[in-house]
C-alpha positions as CSV (number, residue, x, y, z in Angstrom):
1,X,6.7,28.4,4.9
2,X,9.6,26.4,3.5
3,X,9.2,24.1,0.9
4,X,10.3,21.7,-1.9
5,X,9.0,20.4,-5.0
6,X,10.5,16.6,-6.5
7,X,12.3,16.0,-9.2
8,X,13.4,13.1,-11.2
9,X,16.6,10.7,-11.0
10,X,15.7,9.0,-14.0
11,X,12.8,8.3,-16.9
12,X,9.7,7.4,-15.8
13,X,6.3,5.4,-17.6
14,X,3.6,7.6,-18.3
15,X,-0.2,7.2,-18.4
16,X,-3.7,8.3,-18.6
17,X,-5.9,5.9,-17.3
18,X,-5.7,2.4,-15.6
19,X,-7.1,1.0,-18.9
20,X,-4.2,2.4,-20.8
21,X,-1.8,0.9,-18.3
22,X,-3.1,-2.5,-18.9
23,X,-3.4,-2.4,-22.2
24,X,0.4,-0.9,-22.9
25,X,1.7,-3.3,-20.6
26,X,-0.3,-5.7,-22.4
27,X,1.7,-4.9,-25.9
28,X,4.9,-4.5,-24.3
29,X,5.3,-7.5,-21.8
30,X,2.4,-9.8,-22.9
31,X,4.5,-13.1,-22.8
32,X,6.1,-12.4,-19.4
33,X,4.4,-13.3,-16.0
34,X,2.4,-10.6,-14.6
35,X,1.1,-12.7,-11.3
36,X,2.5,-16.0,-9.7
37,X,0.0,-17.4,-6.7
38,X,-1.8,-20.7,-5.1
39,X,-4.8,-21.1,-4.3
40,X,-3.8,-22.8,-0.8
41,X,-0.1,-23.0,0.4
42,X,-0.3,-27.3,-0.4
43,X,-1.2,-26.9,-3.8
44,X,0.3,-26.2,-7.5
45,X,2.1,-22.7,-8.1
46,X,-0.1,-20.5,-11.1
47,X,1.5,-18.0,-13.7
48,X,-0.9,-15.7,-15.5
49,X,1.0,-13.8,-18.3
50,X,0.2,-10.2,-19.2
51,X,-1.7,-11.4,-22.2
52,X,-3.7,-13.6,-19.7
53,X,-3.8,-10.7,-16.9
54,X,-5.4,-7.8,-19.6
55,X,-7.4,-10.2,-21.7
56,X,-9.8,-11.7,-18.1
57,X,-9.5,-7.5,-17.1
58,X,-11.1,-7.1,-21.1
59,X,-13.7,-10.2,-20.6
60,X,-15.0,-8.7,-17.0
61,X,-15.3,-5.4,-18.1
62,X,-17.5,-6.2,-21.2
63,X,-19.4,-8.1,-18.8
64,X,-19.9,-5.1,-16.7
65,X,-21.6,-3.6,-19.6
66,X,-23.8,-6.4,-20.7
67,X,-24.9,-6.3,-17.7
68,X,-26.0,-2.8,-16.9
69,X,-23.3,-2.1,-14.7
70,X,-20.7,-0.2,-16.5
71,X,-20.6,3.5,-14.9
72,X,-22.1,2.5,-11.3
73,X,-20.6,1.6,-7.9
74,X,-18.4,-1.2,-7.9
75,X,-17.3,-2.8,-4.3
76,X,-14.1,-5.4,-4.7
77,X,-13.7,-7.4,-1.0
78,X,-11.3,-10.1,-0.1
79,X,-8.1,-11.8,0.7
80,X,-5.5,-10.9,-1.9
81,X,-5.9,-13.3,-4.8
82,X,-5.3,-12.8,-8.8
83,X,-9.3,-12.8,-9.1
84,X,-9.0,-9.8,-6.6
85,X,-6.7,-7.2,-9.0
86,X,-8.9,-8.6,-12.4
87,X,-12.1,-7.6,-10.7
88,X,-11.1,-4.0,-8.9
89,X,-8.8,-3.3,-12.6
90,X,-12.0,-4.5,-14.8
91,X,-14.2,-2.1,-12.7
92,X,-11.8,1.0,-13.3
93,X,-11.2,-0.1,-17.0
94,X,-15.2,0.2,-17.7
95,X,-15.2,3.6,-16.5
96,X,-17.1,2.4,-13.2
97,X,-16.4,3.9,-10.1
98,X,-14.5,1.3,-7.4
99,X,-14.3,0.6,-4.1
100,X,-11.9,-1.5,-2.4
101,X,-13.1,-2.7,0.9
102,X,-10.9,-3.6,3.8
103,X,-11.1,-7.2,3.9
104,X,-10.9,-7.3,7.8
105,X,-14.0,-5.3,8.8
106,X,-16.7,-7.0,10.6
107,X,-19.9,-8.0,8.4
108,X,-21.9,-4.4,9.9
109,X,-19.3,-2.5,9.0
110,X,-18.6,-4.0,6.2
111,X,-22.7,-3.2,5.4
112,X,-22.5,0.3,6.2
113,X,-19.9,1.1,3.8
114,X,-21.7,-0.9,0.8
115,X,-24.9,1.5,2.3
116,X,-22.6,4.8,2.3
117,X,-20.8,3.7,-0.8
118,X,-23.9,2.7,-3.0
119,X,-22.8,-0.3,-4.0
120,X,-24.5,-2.1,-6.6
121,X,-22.6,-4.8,-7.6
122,X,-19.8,-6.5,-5.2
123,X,-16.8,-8.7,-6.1
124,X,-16.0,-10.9,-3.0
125,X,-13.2,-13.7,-1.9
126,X,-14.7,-17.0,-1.3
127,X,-13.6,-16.7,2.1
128,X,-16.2,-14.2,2.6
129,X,-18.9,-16.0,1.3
130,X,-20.2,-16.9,4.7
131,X,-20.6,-13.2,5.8
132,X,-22.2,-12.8,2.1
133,X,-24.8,-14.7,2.6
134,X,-26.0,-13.2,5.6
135,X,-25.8,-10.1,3.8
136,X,-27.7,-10.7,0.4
137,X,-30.4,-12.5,3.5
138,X,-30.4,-9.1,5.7
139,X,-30.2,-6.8,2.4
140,X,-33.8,-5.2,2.9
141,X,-33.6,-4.2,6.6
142,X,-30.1,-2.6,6.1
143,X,-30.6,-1.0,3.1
144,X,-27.7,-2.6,1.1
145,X,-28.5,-2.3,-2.4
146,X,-26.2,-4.5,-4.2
147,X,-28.0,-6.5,-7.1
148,X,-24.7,-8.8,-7.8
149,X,-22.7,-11.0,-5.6
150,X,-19.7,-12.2,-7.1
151,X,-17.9,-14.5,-6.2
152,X,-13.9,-14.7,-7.2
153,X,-13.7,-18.8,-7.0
154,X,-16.5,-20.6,-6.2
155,X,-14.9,-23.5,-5.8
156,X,-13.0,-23.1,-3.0
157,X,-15.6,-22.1,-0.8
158,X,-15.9,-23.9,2.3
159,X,-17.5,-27.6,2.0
160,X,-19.7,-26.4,5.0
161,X,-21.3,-23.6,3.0
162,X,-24.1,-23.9,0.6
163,X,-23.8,-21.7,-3.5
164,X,-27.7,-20.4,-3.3
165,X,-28.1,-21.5,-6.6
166,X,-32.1,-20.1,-6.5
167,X,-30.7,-16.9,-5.7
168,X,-29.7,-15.2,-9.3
169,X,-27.5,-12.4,-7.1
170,X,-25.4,-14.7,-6.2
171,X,-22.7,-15.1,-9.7
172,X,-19.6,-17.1,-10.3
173,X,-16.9,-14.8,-11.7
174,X,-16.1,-17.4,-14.3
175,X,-19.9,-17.1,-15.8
176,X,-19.6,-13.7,-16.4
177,X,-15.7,-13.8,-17.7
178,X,-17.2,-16.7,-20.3
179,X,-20.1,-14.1,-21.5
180,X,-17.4,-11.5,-21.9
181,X,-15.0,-13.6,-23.6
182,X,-17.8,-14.5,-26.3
183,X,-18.5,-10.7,-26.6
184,X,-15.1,-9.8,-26.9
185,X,-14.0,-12.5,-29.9
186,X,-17.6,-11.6,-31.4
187,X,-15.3,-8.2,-32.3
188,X,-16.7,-6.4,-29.3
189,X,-14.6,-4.5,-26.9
190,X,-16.6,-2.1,-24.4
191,X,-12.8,-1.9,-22.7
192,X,-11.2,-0.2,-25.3
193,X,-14.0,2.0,-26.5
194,X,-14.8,3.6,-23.1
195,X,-14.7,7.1,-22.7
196,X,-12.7,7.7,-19.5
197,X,-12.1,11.3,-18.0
198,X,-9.1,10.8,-16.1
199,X,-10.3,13.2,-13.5
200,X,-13.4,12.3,-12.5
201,X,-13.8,10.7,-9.7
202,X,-13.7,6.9,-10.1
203,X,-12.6,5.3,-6.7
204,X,-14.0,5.7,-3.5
205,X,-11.5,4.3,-0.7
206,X,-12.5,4.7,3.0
207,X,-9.9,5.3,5.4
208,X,-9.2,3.4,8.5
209,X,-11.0,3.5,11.8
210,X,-14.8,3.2,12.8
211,X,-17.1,3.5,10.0
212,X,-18.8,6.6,11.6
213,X,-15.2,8.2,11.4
214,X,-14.2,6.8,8.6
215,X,-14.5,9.4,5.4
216,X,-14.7,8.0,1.9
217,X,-11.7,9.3,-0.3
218,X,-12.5,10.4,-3.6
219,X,-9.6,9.5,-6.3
220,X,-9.2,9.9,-9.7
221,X,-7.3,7.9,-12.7
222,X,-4.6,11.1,-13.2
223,X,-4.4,11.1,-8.9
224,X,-3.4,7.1,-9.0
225,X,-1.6,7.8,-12.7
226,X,0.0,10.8,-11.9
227,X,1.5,8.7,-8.2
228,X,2.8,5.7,-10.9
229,X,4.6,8.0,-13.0
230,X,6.4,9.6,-9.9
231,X,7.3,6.8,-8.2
232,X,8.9,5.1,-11.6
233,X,11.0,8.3,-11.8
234,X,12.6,7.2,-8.7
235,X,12.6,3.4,-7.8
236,X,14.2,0.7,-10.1
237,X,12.4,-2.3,-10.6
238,X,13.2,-4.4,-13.9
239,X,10.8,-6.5,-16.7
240,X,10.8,-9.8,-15.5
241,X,11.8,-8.6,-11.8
242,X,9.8,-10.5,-8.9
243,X,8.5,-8.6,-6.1
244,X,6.5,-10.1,-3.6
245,X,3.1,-8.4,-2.2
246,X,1.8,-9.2,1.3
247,X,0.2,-6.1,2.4
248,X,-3.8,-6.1,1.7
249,X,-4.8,-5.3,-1.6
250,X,-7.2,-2.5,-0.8
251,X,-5.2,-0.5,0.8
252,X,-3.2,1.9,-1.5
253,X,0.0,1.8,-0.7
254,X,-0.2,-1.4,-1.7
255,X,-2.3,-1.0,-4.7
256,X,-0.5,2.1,-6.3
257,X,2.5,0.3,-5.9
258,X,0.9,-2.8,-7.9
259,X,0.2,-1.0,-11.2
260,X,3.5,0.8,-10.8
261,X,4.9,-3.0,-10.7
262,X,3.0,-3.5,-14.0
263,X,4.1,-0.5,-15.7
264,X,7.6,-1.9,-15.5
265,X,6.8,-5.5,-16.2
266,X,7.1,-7.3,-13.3
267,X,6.2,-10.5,-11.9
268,X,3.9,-10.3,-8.3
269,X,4.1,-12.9,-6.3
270,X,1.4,-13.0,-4.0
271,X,2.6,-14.4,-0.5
272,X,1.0,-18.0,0.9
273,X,0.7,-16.8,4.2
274,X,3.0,-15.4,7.2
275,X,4.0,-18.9,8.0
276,X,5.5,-19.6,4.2
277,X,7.4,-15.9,3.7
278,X,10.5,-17.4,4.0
279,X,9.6,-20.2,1.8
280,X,8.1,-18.3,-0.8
281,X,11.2,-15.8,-0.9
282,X,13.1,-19.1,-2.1
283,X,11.4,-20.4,-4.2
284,X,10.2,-17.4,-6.5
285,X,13.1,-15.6,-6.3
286,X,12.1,-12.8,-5.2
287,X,14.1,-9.3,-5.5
288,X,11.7,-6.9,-4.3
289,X,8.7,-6.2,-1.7
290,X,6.6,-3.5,-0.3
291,X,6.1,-4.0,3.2
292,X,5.3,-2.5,6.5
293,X,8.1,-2.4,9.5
294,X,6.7,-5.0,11.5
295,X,7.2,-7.7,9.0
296,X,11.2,-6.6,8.8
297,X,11.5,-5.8,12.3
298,X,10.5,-9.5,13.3
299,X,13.0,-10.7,10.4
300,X,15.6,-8.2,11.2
301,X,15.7,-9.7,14.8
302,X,15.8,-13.5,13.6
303,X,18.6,-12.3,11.6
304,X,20.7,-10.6,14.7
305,X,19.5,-13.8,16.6
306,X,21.4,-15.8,13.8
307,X,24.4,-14.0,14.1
308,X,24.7,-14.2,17.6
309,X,24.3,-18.0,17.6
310,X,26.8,-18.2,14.8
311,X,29.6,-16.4,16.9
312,X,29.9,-14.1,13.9
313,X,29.0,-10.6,15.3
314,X,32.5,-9.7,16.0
315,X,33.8,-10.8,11.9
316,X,30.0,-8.5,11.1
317,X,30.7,-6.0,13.2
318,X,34.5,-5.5,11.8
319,X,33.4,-5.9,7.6
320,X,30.8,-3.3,8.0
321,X,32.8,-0.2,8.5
322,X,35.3,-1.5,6.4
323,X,32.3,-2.5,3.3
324,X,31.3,0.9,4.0
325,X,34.3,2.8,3.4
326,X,35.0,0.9,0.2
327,X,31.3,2.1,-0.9
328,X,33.2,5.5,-0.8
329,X,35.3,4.8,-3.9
330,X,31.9,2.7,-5.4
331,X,33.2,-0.1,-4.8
332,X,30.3,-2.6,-3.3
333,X,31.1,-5.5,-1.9
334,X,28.1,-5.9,0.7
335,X,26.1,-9.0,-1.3
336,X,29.7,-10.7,-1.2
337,X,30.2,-10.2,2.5
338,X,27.1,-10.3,3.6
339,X,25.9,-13.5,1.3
340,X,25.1,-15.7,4.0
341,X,22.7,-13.1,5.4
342,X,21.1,-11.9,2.0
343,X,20.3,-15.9,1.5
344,X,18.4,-16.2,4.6
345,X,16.1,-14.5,2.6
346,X,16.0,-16.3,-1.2
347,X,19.4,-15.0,-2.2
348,X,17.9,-12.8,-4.9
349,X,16.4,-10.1,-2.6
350,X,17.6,-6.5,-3.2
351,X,15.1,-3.8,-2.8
352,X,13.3,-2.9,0.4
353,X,10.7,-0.6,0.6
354,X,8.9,0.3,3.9
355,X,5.4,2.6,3.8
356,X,2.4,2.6,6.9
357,X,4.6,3.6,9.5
358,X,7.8,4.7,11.1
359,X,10.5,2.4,11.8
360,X,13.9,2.7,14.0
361,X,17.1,4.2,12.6
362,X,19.2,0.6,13.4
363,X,16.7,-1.2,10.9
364,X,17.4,0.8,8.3
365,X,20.9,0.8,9.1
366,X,21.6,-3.1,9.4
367,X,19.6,-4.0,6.7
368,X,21.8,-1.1,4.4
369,X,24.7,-2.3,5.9
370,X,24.0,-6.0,5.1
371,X,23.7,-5.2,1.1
372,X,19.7,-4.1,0.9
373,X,18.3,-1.3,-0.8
374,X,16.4,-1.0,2.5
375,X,14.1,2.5,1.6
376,X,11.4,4.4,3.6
377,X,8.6,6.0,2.4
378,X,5.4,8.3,3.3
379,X,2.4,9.1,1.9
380,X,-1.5,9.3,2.7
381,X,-4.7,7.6,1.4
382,X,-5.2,10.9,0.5
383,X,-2.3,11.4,-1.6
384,X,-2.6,8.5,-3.9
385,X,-0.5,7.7,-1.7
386,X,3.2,8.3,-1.9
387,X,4.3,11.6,-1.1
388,X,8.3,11.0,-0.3
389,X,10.2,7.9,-0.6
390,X,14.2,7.4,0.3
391,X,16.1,6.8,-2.3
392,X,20.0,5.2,-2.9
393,X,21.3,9.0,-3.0
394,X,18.9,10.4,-0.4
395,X,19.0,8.1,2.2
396,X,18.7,9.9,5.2
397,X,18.2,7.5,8.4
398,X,15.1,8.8,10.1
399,X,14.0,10.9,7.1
400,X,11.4,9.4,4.7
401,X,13.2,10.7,1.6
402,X,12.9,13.5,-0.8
403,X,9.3,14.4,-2.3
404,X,8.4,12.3,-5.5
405,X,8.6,14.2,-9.1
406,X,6.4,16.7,-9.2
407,X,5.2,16.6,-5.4
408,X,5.0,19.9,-3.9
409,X,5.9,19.6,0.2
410,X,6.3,22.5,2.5
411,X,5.9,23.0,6.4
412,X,3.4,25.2,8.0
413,X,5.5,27.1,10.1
414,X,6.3,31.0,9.7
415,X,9.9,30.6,10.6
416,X,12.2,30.4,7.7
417,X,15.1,28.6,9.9
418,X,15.6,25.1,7.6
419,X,14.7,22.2,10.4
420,X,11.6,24.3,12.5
421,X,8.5,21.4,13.0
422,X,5.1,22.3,11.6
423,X,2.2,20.6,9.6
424,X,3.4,19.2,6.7
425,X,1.7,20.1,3.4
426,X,1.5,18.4,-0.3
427,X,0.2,19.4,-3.6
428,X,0.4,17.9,-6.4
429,X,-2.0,16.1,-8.9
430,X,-1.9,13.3,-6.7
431,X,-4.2,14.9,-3.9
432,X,-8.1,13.4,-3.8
433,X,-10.8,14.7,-5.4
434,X,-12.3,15.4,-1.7
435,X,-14.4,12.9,0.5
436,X,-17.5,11.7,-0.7
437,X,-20.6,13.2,0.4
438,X,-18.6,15.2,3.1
439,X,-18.0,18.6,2.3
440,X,-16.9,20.1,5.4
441,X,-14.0,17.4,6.6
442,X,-12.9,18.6,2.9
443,X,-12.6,22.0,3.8
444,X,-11.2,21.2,6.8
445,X,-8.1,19.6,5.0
446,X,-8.3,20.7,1.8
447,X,-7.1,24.3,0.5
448,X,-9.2,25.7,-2.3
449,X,-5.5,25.9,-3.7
450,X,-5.0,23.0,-3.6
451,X,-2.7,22.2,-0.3
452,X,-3.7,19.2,1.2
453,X,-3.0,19.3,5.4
454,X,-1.9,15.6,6.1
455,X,-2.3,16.5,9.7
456,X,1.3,14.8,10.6
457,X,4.2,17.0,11.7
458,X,8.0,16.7,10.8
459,X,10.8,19.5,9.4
460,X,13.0,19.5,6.3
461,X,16.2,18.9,6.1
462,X,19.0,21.0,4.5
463,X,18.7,18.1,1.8
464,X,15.5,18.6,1.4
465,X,14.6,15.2,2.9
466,X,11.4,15.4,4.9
467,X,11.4,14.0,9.2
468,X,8.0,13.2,10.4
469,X,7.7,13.8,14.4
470,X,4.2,12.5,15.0
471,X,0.7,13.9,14.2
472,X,-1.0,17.7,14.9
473,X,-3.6,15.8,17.3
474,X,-1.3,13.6,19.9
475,X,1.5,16.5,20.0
476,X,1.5,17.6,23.7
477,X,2.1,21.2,24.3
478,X,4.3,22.0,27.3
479,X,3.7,24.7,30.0
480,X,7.0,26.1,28.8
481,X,5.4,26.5,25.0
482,X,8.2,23.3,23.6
483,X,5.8,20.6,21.8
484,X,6.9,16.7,22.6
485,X,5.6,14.1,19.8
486,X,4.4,11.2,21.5
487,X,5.5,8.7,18.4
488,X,9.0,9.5,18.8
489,X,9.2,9.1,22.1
490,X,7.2,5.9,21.8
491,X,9.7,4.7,19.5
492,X,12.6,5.5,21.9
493,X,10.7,3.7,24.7
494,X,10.2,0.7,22.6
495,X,13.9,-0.1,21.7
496,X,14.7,-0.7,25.3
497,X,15.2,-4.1,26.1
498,X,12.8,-5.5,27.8
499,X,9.7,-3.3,26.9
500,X,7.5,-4.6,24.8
501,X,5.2,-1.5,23.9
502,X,5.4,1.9,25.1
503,X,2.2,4.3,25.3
504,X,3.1,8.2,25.5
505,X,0.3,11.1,26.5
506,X,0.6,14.8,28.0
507,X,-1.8,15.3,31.5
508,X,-1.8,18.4,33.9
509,X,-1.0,17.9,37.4
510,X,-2.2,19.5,40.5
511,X,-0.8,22.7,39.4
512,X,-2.4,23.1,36.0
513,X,1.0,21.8,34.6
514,X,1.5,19.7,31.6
515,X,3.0,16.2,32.8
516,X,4.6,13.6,30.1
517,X,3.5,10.2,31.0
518,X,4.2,6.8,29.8
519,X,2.9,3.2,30.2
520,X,5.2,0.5,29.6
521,X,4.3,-3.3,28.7
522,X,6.9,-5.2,29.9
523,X,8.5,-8.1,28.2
524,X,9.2,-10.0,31.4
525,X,11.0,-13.3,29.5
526,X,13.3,-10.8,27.8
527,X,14.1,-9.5,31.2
């Protein structure tokens, strides 16, 4: 098996626990501005500084505690809102177990996981409040056992929608922030006196897909600690820096990325809404965001479309090669070229980093090109959940970077030839604790020493930068004994003009003979 452990390209920010995060980012930024948001796009912008951000985290904690809660199953649901990363950071910071719930799944789902997850108290959005209700109704006959609904801003719920105020499950957030803010300037602090084992098990995360497929994650502090510290060894970001988050809070690309944007002191600026990204890029500033491709492929094409109205693909087209042989001497010109495009989106924007899944080699390319650090990366829920990211010196089109520090990657494959696809394999302190209450779909991915299957296939590189080619269950095997990988084919499929979505699978015809097929959607008004 080949293989390839990370290493650092510069200092990174160590620590133990999420507590300790907060608190040391607390001491070192605590004037700064740790979250700008609205409550709705029409209304008044909100800072919270880092001294505002740790001291609600210390109030809700201590009112876990007075409250019985402290230690037990914590469920955090919701659109992304400042309430939303207070509630899920108090729960970890009172050495309570979480569990960030996808936001999206319908109310039965959404009951069997608080079943499966034994959820006893649950933070929720006031969007949800609807589907709430008819929870906290329904809780005997399902078997949902939470004793505390809270809610993240009860004032915002819809005008149409009752507060069951003869219902004592049912709590406003800012009750029980008030009753830890008197405990806490009483001199008590449950936060800070904790006893945390950083690897116990303290968040349960369920992975995409049906709930009866879906397998609860077991993480740890030192797994999501451990993911922080090795992505700061390799990404830039700045005290003060804004980056903008869009992608749902509960999943963990998204939220491991968060606390890494704390650790260094910067601003998040949660987005209004697809309708006011542009907007918001403006008017905050913005230099960084965490996103998935389809959100750049979308503004990657307005872009193009731009140009090509402007008449200036031909001036483009002719500074590029001649910006990117003057990047061979480091000398960078690209943000002075390329201005016009750069302010399309805020002016300030710089870094670009895409997770969730693949994206085209001309994205990454153009948006390079045009003066962005534009940067893929790859990881698992599993893993905490970066595993690889590119970076300015290993930027490898179509790779998705070099392992982080300290991430152990090899490919399951007995040839030693550098390039030859197999299952890719990690190890590291990042990898989960196992999946809750399911011992055997552990064993089936996890190695008792400690190699974690991802179950996706790709190669390294002689750079050591890792290629994913599509996953062990959709890669057809050929009569011949050549494998074909549906996703890249896909992708192929789906840059040809016209086509809208491509669908790739392997079938045997009449001769017992493995066929590749395809089904095309057709774009017919690009046609």
């Amino acid at each position: 098996m080949s293989g390839i452990v990370g290493k650092p390209l510069h200092e990174g920010i160590r620590y133990e626990t999420m507590r300790d995060l907060i608190l040391g980012s607390k001491e070192k930024y605590g004037t700064r501005d740790s979250f700008i948001f609205r409550r709705k796009p029409n209304e008044a912008e909100i800072h919270k500084t880092y001294n505002d951000f740790a001291s609600d985290i210390e109030y809700l904690a201590e009112a876990i505690h007075l409250n019985g809660f402290d230690g037990r199953h914590l469920g955090v649901v919701g659109e992304n809102a400042y309430e939303w990363v207070v509630s899920y950071s108090a729960i970890l910071s009172s050495g309570s177990v979480g569990l960030p719930l996808d936001r999206l799944l319908p109310e039965q789902e959404l009951v069997s996981l608080l079943v499966r997850g034994k959820v006893e108290v649950l933070f929720y959005h006031q969007k949800h409040h609807e589907m709430i209700l008819d929870i906290a109704k329904n809780a005997e006959e399902t078997g949902v056992k939470v004793q505390k609904y809270i809610c993240m801003c009860t004032e915002y719920i819809a005008s149409n929608l009752e507060w069951p105020k003869d219902d004592d499950r049912f709590v406003d957030i800012q009750d029980w922030l008030s009753q830890g803010k008197a405990a806490v300037e009483s001199g008590k602090s449950y936060m800070r006196e904790v006893k945390i084992d950083p690897e116990e098990t303290r968040i349960i995360l369920y992975t995409s897909g049906t709930t009866a497929m879906s397998k609860g994650v077991m993480l740890s502090h030192k797994n999501i600690m451990t993911n922080v510290y090795a992505i700061s060894t390799i990404l830039t970001l700045n005290p003060g820096e804004r980056v903008f988050s869009i992608l749902p809070l509960h999943h963990t690309f998204e939220n491991t990325c968060e606390y890494f944007m704390m650790a260094r002191g910067c601003c998040i600026c949660f987005s209004d809404g697809l309708r006011y990204i542009v907007k918001n890029l403006n008017e905050w500033h913005v230099e960084a965001c965490i996103s998935v491709p389809l959100l750049f492929e979308n503004i990657h094409g307005k872009i193009k479309a731009g140009i090509a109205e402007s008449g200036k693909q031909g001036l483009i087209d002719f500074m590029i090669p001649i910006s990117n042989f003057l990047r061979k001497f480091k000398i960078d010109l690209r943000r002075v070229l390329f201005s016009s495009i750069i302010k399309k989106l805020g002016g300030h924007l710089r870094l670009i980093v895409i997770g969730g899944a693949g994206i085209a080699k001309n994205y990454i390319e153009d948006f390079n090109n045009w003066g962005f650090e534009f940067l893929m990366g790859y990881g698992l829920t599993e893993t905490s959940p970066v595993i690889a990211v590119t970076t300015t010196k290993y930027n490898v089109y179509g790779s998705v970077g070099r392992p982080l520090t300290g991430i152990e990657v090899k490919i399951d494959t007995d040839s030693p030839k550098i390039g030859t696809v197999g299952e890719i394999l990690s190890k590291s302190d990042c990898v989960m604790q196992g999946y809750y209450e399911n011992p055997e779909a552990t064993a089936e991915v996890l190695e008792e020493d400690g190699w974690f299957h991802t179950g996706d296939m790709g190669f390294l590189d002689k750079k050591g930068c890792l290629h994913i080619t599509g996953r062990v269950k959709s890669m057809i095997v050929l009569t011949n004994g050549k494998k074909a990988f549906p996703e890249e084919m896909e992708s192929l499929l789906n840059n040809i003009p016209g086509v809208k979505e491509a669908f790739v699978w392997g079938a045997k015809d009449e001769k017992d003979a493995v066929d590749i097929c395809a089904k095309l959607l057709i774009d017919r008004k690009a046609i």
